[in-house]
C-alpha positions as CSV (number, residue, x, y, z in Angstrom):
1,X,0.7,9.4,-6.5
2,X,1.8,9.6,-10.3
3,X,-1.7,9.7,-11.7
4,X,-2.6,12.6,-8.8
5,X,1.0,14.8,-9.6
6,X,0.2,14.9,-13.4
7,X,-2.7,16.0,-12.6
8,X,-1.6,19.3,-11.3
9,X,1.3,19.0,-13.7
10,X,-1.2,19.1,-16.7
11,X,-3.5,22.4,-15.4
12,X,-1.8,24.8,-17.0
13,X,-2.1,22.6,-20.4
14,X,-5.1,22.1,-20.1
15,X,-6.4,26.0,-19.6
16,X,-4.9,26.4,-23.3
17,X,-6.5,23.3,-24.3
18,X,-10.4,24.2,-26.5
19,X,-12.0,21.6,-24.6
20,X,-11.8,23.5,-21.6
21,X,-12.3,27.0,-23.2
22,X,-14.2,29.5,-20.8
23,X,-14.1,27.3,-17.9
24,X,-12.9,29.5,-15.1
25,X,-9.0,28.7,-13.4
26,X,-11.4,27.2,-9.9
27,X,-13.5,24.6,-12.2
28,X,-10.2,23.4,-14.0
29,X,-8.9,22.4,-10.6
30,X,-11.8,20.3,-10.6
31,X,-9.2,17.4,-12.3
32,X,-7.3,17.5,-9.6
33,X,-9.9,18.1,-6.4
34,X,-12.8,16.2,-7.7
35,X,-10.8,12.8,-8.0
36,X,-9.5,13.2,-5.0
37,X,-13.0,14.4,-3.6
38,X,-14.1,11.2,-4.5
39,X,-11.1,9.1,-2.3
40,X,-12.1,10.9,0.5
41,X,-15.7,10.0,-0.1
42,X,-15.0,6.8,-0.6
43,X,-12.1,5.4,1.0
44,X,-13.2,4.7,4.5
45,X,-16.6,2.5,3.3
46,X,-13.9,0.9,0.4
47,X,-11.7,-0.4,3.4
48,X,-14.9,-1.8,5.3
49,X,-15.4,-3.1,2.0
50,X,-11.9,-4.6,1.5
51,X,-12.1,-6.4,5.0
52,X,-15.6,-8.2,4.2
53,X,-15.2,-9.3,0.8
54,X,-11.4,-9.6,0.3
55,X,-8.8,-7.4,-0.4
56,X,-7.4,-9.0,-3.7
57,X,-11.0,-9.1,-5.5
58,X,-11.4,-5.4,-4.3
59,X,-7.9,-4.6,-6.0
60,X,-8.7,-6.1,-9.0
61,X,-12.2,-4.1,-9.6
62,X,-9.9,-1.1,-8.7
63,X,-7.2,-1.4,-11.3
64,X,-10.3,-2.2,-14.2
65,X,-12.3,1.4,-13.3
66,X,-8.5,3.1,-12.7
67,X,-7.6,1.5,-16.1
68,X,-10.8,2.5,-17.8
69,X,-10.4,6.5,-16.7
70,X,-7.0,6.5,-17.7
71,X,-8.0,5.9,-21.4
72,X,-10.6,8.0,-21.3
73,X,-9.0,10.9,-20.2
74,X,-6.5,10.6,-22.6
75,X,-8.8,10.1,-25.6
76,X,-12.2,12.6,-23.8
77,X,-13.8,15.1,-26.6
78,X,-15.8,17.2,-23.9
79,X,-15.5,18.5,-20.5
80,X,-17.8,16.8,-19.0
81,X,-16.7,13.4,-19.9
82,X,-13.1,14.7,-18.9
83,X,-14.2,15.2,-15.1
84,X,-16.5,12.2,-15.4
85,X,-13.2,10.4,-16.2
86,X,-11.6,11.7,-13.4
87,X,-14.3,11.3,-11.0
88,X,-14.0,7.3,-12.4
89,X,-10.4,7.3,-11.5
90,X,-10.9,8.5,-7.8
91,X,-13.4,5.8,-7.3
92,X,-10.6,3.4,-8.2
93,X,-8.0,5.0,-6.2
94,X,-10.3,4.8,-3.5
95,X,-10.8,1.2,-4.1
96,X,-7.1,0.1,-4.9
97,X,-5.4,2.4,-1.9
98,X,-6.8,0.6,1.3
99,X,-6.7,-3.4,-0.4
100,X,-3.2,-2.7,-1.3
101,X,-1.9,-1.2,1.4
102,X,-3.7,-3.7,4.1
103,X,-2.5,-6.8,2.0
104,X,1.0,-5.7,2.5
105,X,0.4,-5.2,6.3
106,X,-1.7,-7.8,6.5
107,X,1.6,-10.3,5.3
108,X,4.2,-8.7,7.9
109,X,4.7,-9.0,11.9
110,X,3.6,-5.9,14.2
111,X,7.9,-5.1,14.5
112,X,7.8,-4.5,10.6
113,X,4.8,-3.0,10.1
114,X,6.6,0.2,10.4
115,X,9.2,-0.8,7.9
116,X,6.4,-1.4,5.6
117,X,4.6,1.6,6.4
118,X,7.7,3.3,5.1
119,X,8.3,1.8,2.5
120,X,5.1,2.2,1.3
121,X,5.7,6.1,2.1
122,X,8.8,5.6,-0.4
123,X,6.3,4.5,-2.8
124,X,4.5,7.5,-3.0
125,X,7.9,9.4,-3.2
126,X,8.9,7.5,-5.6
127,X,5.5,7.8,-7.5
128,X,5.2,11.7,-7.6
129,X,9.5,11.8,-9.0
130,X,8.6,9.8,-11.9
131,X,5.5,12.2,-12.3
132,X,7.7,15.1,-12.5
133,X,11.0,13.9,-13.9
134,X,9.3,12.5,-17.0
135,X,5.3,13.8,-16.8
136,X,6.8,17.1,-18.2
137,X,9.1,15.8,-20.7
138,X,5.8,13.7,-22.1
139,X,3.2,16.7,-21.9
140,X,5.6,18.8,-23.6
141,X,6.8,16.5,-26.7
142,X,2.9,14.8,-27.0
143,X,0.3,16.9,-25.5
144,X,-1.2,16.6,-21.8
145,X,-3.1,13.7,-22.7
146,X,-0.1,11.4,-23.4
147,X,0.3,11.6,-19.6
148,X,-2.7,9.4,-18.6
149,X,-1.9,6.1,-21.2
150,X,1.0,5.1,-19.4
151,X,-1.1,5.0,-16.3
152,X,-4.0,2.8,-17.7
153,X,-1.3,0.5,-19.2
154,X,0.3,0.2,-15.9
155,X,-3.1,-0.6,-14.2
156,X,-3.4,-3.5,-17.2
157,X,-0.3,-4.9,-16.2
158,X,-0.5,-5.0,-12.7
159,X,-4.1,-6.1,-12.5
160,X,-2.3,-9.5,-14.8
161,X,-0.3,-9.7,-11.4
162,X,-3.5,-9.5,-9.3
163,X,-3.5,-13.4,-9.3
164,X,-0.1,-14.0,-7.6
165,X,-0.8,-11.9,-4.4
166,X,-1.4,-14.1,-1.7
167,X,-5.1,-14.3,0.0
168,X,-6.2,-12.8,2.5
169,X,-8.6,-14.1,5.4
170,X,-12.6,-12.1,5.4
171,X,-12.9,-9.7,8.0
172,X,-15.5,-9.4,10.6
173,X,-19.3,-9.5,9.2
174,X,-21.0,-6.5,8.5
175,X,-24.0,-4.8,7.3
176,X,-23.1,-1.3,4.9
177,X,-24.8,1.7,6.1
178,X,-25.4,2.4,3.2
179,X,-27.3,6.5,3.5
180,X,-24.7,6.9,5.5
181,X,-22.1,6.2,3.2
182,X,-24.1,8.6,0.9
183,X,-24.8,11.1,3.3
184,X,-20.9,11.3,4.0
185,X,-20.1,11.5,0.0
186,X,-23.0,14.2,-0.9
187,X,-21.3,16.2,2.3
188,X,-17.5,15.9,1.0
189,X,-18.6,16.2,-2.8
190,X,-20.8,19.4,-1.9
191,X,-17.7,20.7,-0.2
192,X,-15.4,20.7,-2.7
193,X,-18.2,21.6,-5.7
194,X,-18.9,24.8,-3.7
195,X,-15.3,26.0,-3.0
196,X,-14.4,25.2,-6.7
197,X,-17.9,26.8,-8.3
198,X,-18.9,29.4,-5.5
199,X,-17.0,32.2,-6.9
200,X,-17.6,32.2,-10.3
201,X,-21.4,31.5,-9.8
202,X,-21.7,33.7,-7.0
203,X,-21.3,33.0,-3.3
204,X,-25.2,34.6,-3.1
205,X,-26.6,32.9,-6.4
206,X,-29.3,30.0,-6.2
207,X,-27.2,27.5,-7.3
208,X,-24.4,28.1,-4.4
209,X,-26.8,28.7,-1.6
210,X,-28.5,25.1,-2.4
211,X,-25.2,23.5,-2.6
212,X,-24.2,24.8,0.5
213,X,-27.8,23.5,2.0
214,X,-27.0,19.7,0.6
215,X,-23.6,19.9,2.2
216,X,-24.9,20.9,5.7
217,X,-28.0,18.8,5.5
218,X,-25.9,15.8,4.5
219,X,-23.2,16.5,7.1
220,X,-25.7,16.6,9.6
221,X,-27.2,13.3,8.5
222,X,-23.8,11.6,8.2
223,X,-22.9,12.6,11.9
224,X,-26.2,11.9,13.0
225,X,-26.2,8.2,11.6
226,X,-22.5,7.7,13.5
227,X,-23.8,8.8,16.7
228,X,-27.1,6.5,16.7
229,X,-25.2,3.5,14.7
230,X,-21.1,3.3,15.6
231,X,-21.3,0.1,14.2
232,X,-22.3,1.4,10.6
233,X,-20.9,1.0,7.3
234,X,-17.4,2.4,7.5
235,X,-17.0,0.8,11.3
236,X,-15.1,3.7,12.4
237,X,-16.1,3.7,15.5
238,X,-14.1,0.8,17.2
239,X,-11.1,2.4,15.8
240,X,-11.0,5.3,18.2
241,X,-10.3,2.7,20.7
242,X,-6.7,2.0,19.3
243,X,-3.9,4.2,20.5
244,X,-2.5,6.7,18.0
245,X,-5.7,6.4,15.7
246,X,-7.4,9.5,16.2
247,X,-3.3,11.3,16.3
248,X,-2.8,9.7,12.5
249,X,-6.1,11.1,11.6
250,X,-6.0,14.4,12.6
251,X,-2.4,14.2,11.1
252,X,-3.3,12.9,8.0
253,X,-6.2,15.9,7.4
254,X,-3.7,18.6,8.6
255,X,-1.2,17.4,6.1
256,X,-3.3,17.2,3.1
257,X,-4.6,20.8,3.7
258,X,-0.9,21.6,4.3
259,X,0.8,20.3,1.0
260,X,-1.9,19.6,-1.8
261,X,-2.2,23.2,-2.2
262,X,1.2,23.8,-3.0
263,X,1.6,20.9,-5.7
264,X,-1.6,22.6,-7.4
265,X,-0.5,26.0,-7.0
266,X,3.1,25.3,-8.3
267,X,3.0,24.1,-11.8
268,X,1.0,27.1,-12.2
269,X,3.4,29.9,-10.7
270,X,6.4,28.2,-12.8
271,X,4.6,27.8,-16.2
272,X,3.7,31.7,-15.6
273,X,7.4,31.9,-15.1
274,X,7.8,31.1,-18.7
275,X,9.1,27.5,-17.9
276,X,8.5,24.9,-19.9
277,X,6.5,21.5,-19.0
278,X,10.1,19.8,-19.2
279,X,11.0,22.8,-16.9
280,X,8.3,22.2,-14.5
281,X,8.5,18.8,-14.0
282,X,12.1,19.3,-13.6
283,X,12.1,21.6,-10.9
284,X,9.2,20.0,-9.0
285,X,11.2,16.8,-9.1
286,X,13.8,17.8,-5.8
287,X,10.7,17.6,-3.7
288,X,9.5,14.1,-4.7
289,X,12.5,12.8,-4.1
290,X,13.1,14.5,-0.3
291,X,9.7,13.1,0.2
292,X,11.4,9.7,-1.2
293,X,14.5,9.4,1.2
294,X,12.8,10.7,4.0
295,X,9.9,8.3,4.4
296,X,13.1,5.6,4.7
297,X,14.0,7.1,7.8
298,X,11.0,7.1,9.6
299,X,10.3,4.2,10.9
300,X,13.7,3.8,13.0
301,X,13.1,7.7,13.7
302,X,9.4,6.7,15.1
303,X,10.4,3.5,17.0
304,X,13.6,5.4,18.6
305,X,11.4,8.7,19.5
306,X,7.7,8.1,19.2
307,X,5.2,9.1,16.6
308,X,4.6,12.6,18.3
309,X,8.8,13.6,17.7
310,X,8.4,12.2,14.6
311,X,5.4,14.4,13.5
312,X,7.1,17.5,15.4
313,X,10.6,17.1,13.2
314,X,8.3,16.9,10.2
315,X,6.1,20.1,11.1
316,X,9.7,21.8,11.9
317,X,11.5,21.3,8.7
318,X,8.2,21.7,6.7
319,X,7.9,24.9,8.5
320,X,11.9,25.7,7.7
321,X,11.3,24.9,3.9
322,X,8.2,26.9,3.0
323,X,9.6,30.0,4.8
324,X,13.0,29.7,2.3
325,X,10.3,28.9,-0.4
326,X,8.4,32.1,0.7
327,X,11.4,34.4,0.8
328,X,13.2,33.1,-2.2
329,X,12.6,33.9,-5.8
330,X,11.7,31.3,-8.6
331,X,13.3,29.3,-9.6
332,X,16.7,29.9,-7.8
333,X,19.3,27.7,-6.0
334,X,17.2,29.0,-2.6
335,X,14.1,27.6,-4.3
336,X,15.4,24.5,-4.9
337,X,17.0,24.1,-1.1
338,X,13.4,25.2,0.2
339,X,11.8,22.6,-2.0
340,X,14.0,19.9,-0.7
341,X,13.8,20.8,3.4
342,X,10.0,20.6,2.6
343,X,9.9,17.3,0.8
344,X,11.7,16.2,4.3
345,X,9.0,17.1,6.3
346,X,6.4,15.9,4.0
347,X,7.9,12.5,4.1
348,X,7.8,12.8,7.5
349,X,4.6,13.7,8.1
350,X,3.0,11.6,6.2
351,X,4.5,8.2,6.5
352,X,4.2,8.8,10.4
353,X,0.0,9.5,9.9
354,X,0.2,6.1,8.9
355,X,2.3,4.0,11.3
356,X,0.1,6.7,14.3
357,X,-3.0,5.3,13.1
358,X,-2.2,1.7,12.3
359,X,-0.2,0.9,15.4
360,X,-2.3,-1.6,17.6
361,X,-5.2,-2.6,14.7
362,X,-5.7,-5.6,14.5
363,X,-4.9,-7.5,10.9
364,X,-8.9,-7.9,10.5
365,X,-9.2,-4.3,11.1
366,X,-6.3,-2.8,8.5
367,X,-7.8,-2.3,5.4
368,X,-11.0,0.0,7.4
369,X,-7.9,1.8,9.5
370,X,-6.4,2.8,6.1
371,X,-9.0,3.9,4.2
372,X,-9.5,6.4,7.2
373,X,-6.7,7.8,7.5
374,X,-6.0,8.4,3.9
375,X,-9.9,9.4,3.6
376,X,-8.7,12.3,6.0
377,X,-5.6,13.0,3.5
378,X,-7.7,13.3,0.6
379,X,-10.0,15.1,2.5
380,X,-7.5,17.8,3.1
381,X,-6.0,17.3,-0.2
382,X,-9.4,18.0,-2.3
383,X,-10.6,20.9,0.5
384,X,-6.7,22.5,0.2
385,X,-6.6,23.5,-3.3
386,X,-10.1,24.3,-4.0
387,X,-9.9,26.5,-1.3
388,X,-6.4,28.1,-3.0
389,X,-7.4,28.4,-6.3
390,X,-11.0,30.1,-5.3
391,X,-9.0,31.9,-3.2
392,X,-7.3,33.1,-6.3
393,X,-9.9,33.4,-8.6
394,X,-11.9,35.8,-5.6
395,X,-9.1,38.4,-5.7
396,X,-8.2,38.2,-9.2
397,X,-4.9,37.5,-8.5
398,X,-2.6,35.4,-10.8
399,X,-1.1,32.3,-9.3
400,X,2.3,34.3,-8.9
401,X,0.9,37.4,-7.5
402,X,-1.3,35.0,-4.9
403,X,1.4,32.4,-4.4
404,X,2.9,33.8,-1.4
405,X,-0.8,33.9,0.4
406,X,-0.6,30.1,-0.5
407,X,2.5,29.6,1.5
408,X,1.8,31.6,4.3
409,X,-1.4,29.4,4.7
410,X,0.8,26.4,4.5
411,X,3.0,27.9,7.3
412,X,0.5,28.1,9.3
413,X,-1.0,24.8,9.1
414,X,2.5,23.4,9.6
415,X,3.2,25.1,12.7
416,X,-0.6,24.4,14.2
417,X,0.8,20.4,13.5
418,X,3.7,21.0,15.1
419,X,2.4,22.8,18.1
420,X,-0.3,19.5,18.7
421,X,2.6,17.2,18.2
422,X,4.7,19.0,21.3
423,X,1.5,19.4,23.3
424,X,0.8,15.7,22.4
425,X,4.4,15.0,24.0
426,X,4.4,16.5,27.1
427,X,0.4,15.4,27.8
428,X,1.8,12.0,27.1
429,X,5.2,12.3,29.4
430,X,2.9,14.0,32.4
431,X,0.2,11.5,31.9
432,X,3.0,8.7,32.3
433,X,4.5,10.3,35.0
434,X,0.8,10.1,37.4
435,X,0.8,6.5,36.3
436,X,3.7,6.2,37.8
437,X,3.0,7.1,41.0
438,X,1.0,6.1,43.7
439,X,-2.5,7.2,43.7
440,X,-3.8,9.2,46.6
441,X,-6.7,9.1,49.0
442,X,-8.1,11.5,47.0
443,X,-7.8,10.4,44.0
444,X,-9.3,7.5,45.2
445,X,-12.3,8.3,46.9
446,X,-12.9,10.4,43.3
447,X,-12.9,7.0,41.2
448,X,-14.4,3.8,43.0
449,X,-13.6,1.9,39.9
450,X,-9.8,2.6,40.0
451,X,-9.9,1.9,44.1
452,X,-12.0,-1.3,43.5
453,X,-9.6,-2.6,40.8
454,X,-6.7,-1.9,43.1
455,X,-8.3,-3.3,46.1
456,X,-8.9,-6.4,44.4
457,X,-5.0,-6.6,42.9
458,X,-3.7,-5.9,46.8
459,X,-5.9,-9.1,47.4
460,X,-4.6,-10.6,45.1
461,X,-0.8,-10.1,45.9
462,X,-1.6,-10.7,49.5
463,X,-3.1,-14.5,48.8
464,X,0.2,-14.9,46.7
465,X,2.3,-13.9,50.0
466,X,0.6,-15.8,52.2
467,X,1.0,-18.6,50.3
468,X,4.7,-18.3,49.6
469,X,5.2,-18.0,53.1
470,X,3.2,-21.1,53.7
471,X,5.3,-22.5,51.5
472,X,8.8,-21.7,52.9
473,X,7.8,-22.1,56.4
474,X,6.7,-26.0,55.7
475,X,10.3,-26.0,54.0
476,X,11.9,-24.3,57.0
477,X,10.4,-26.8,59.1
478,X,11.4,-29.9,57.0
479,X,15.3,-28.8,56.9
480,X,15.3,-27.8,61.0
481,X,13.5,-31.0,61.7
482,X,16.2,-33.3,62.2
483,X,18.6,-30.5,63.8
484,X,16.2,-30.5,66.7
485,X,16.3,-34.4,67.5
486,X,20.2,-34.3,67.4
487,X,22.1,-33.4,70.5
488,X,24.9,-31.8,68.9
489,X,22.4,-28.9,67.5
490,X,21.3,-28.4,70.9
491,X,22.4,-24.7,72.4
């Protein structure tokens, strides 16, 4: 999360920077959307991987690449090689995110897995406030590049740690799918490369229209492989099976379309502002830490109330938050109380995706359950702010003049989660109050499985009766027997 937040941190640096002179505001985003473009391509098939071959060995491949991009973004003499680097460093992420995360779950009973899943929420929080406490106060004393060796040292030093984490038993056997894989990464990456490029090439130019055919084309082929073969590469399939998977899925996607854009979108609206990087980073910081505190409170908030409550009070104060941020000026005290409400909810919403989708999987099955749900994250989080900054770039709009569009998107979004989290709710209380009751004729007569499975659980309880009364009426006879042979017991 540090690595992703200096990202955005560092677009408005590197605009003024000669390497990337003449590349349009929408390709500049591409250091932000195409490394996390390439999690979302990557991360469900890196979990599968993670399960078959071993979560610590994955780990360790993940923190050499991560390492690798770091330096080379911070010592790059092109632009190409700059989003090369970058690219590099999502294929790591994508790598490190689901082995890390399923070790720790992996090492902890099914009570504290939402304890973990919260702390690891902290994490992040924790992550994106060192980002923007000290990210600005580096870029601004020694360039935007000075942000990206702390990160590759900090991948040396933990992959010297690699060796202490405990091991981790090999998942279920497995063949990759593997054009399916690539059909699902040419689809995502063809996304993202036509929202960032399509308006400065032209949405009508040859080279737009045939990246919009390799991202349908591919789509189709992806979906077409997980119909005909559920058991594929990314074995996503059995995981619709678990309760609350799909719910932390759709969560997950709906949240990274919902606040990616506004951490891209920010740094650029303050720096227009005339704020500093110091300034920026400053300013940005309330959020990461809301996001911090919160994701503490979730897991007793989810195991008092239920995921869906959970999700709903996160939707409601993100809502609350980027309506102050909307009507407030920047910066301003308002400003900084909207930033915080909306950390809240973010903290929310995204430390519940994960306890949703994880709740039920099996240990085998953690790493692949993940990768998912975070793949839908970064999904949202690379479609979100390519979609913004085109967005931008279409109107010829500055990021302040097109800032409040960005937020009333985000409302939006928020309020759609919130809506599916209440209608989640009261499906879930009306489903358990049917349960609850008897079924009818009806009802029955309209599923001969369900009538058959209860016909054979009366039989059941009936042989049971039958034989407890066999049972007490060889008893009653044993303590009346000698009552009858006595006189005195006759009436």
């Amino acid at each position: 999360m540090a690595d992703t937040l200096a990202s955005t941190l560092v677009l408005p640096l590197v605009r003024q920077d000669p390497i990337a002179r003449g590349v349009p505001l929408a390709q500049v985003s591409l250091l932000t959307t195409a490394y996390l473009a390439a999690i979302a391509a990557l991360l469900t098939p890196a979990g599968r991987l993670a399960d078959l071959m071993g979560r610590r060995a994955l780990l360790a491949a993940g923190l050499m690449v991560f390492a690798a991009g770091a330096f080379t973004m911070a010592f790059a003499s092109s632009w190409p090689l700059l989003v090369s680097a970058r690219l590099a460093q999502g294929v790591a992420a994508a790598m490190m995110l689901p082995s890390a995360l399923g070790l720790l779950l992996s090492r902890v009973g099914n009570r504290q897995r939402r304890g973990a899943a919260a702390l690891w929420g902290a994490a992040t929080g924790a992550g994106g406030l060192v980002a923007h406490a000290l990210g600005g106060l580096m870029a601004d004393g020694y360039g935007w590049r000075a942000l990206y060796l702390p990160m590759g040292v900090t991948a040396i030093a933990l992959l010297l740690l690699v060796a202490a984490l405990p091991r981790t038993p090999i998942g279920e056997r497995g063949a990759l799918d593997v054009p399916g894989m690539l059909a699902s990464t040419s689809a995502i990456a063809a996304a993202v490369l036509l929202l960032s490029c399509g308006g400065s090439w032209g949405w009508t130019s040859p080279a737009t229209l045939a990246v919009a055919a390799v991202m349908v084309s591919a789509a189709s082929l992806a979906w077409a492989r997980a119909r005909r073969r559920p058991e594929g590469a990314e074995q996503v399939a059995p995981l619709w099976r678990y309760p609350g998977f799909t719910w932390g899925l759709l969560t997950s996607l709906l949240y990274g379309l919902l606040a990616f854009p506004l951490l891209a979108v920010a740094p650029l609206v303050l720096r227009g502002a005339g704020m500093s990087p110091v300034g920026v980073g400053v300013a940005l910081a309330p959020l990461s830490a809301a996001v911090m505190l919160s994701s503490t409170l979730v897991a007793r908030a989810a195991r008092r109330a239920g995921t869906s409550w959970t999700i709903y009070a996160g939707a409601y104060l993100s809502t609350i938050g980027l309506v102050v941020l909307y009507t407030a000026p920047h910066p301003s005290m308002g400003a900084l109380a909207g930033l915080v409400i909306t950390g809240a909810g973010f903290g929310f919403l995204s430390t519940t995706a994960t306890i949703a989708g994880t709740l039920g999987v099996t240990p085998a099955r953690y790493a692949t359950a993940i990768g998912s749900i975070t793949t839908a994250r970064m999904l949202g989080g690379a479609i979100g702010p390519a979609a913004a900054l085109a967005y931008l770039t279409s109107t010829g709009q500055d990021p302040a003049e097109g800032y409040p569009d960005v937020l009333a998107g985000g409302i939006g979004l928020s309020l759609l989660l919130g809506l599916l989290s209440l209608v989640r709710r009261i499906r879930h209380i009306n489903g358990a109050a049917v349960t609850s009751a008897p079924p009818s004729p009806a009802a029955l007569t309209a599923r001969p499985g369900e009538a058959e499975r209860l016909r054979q659980m009366l039989q059941h309880q009936r042989a049971r009766l039958e034989a407890i009364a066999s049972a007490a009426e060889a008893e009653l006879a044993r303590l009346t027997g000698p009552r009858s042979r006595n006189p005195m017991w006759a009436p």
